[in-house]
Structures are given as structure tokens and as C-alpha cells.
MARSE-609515 format. One record per residue (C-alpha): residue in three letters; y, z, x. Coordinates in steps of 0.5 Angstrom, whole numbers, padded with zeros to 4 digits, always signed. Layout:
N
ALAYZX ...
***
This chain:
137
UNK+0196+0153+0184 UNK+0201+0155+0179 UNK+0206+0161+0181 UNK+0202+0165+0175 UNK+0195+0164+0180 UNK+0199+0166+0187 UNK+0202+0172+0184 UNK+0196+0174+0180 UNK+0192+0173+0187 UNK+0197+0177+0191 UNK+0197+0183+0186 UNK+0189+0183+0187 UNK+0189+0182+0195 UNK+0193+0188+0195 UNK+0189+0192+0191 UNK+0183+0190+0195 UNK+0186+0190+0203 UNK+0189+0198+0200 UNK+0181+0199+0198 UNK+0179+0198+0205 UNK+0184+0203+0208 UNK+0182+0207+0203 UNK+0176+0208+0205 UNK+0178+0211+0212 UNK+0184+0215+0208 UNK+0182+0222+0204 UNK+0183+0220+0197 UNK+0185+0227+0196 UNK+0192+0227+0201 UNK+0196+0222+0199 UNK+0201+0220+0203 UNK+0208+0222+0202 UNK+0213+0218+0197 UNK+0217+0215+0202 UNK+0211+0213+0206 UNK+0212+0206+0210 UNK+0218+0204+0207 UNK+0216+0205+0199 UNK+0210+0200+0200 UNK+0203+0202+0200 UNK+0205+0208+0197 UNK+0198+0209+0193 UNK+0194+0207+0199 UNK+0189+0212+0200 UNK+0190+0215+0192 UNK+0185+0211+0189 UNK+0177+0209+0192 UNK+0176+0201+0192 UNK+0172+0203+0185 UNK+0178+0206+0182 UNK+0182+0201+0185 UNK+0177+0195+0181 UNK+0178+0199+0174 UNK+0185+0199+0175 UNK+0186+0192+0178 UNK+0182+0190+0170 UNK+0186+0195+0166 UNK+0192+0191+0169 UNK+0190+0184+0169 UNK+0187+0185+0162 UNK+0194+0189+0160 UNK+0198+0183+0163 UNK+0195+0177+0160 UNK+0201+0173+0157 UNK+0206+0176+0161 UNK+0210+0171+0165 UNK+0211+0173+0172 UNK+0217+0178+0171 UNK+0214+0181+0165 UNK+0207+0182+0170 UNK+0212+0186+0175 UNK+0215+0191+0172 UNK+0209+0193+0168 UNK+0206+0194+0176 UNK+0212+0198+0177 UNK+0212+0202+0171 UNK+0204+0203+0172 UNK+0206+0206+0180 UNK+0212+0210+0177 UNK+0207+0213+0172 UNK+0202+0215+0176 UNK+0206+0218+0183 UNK+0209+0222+0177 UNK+0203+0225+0176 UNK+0202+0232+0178 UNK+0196+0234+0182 UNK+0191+0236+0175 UNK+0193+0230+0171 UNK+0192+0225+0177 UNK+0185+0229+0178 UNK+0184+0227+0170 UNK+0187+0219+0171 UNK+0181+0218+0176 UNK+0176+0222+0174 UNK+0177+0217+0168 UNK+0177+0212+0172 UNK+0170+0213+0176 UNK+0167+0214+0169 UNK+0168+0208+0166 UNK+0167+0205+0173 UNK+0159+0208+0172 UNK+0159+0206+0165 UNK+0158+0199+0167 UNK+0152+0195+0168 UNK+0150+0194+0175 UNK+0152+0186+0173 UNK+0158+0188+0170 UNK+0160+0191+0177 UNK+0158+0186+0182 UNK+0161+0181+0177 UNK+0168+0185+0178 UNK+0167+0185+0185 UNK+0164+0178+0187 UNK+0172+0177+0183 UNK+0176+0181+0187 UNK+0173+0178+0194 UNK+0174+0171+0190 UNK+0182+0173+0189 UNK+0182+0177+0196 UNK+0179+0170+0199 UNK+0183+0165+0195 UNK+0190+0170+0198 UNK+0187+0170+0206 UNK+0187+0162+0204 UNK+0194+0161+0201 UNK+0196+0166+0207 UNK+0193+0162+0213 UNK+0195+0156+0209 UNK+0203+0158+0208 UNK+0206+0151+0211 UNK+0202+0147+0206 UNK+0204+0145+0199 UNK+0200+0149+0194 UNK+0195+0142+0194 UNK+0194+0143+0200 UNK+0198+0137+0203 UNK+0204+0138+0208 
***
């Protein structure tokens, strides 16, 4: 597996294990900017559809970017959206969720079914970390 596709698989395992945490978290109480050491600092902000749309705009934004490219534009992404005042947050979301139901049922599942892929193929890469990426020791 090329570095590009374990970064990529990485980006889209944490978007999908904060998803779940989401789910368990008031999406209008975000956490606080130093919350669990600066990691996770938009769990709970986003539900799992938003997370979906914006995981999307990133793949889509980040296409061709090599590996340092990918990482800046995340944090630049993350830097923009905690900066958000409650309002403009508010707007970014509803946004969100509108294109989230402008998708067909089929364009949703289709989104989600690649996001349980990447989740799945991450757990994998994970449990298999004493392996080269072919799978051999």
C-alpha cells in the first residue's frame, strides 16, 4: 500500500471514529480549544453526515497534493473552522447538511459504504502494524 493510500486511510478513520463519538456528544457543545491535548478538537462539532460531506470536500480539494501538501490543507481547514464564531459555524453546518440531503439515497450509501472501506482497511493497517505493507513480516 502506498504512503498516499495509508495517509488517506488514516484522514478518513479519524473522521469516521470521531463520528461515533459524535453521536454520544451534543453537536452544539464543542469542546474546549485545548481539549485532550489538541487532538480531536472538532469531535462532537460535526455529526457523521457532516463529517461525510466534509471528508468529500477534502478528498476532493486534496487530490494531487503530495503527503505534506494534504497535511497543511487539514490544518488550515481546522484552523478555519475553530476560528468560526457561533453564527458562522451554525451556517457552515447548515451547509453542510444541505448538500448532505441534496444526494440521492444511492449517492449516500455510496459515500458511506467508502468510508466503512477506508475505516475497515485503517482497523486492518492498524492490527497489522508488524507487517510490511504487503503483508509480509
Amino acid at each position: 500500500m502506498s504512503l498516499s493510500k495509508i495517509v488517506f486511510a488514516t484522514i478518513a478513520a479519524s473522521f469516521i471514529s470521531s463520528a461515533a463519538l459524535a453521536d454520544s456528544a451534543p453537536a452544539s457543545s464543542p469542546p474546549a480549544m485545548g481539549a485532550m491535548g489538541g487532538h480531536g478538537m472538532m469531535r462532537g462539532m460535526f455529526t457523521p453526515e457532516e463529517r461525510m460531506m466534509l471528508f468529500a470536500d477534502m478528498f476532493k480539494a486534496t487530490a494531487g497534493m503530495t503527503d505534506d501538501q494534504k497535511h497543511a490543507y487539514r490544518h488550515e481547514q481546522r484552523d478555519r473552522i475553530m476560528a468560526m464564531s457561533d453564527a458562522d459555524r451554525a451556517k457552515f453546518k447548515a451547509d453542510l447538511d444541505s448538500r448532505w440531503n441534496s444526494l440521492t439515497a444511492d449517492q449516500q450509501a455510496d459515500l458511506k459504504a467508502k468510508m466503512q472501506a477506508l475505516r475497515a482497511e485503517h482497523h486492518e493497517h492498524d492490527g497489522d502494524e508488524h507487517h510490511d505493507h504487503d503483508g509480509d513480516k
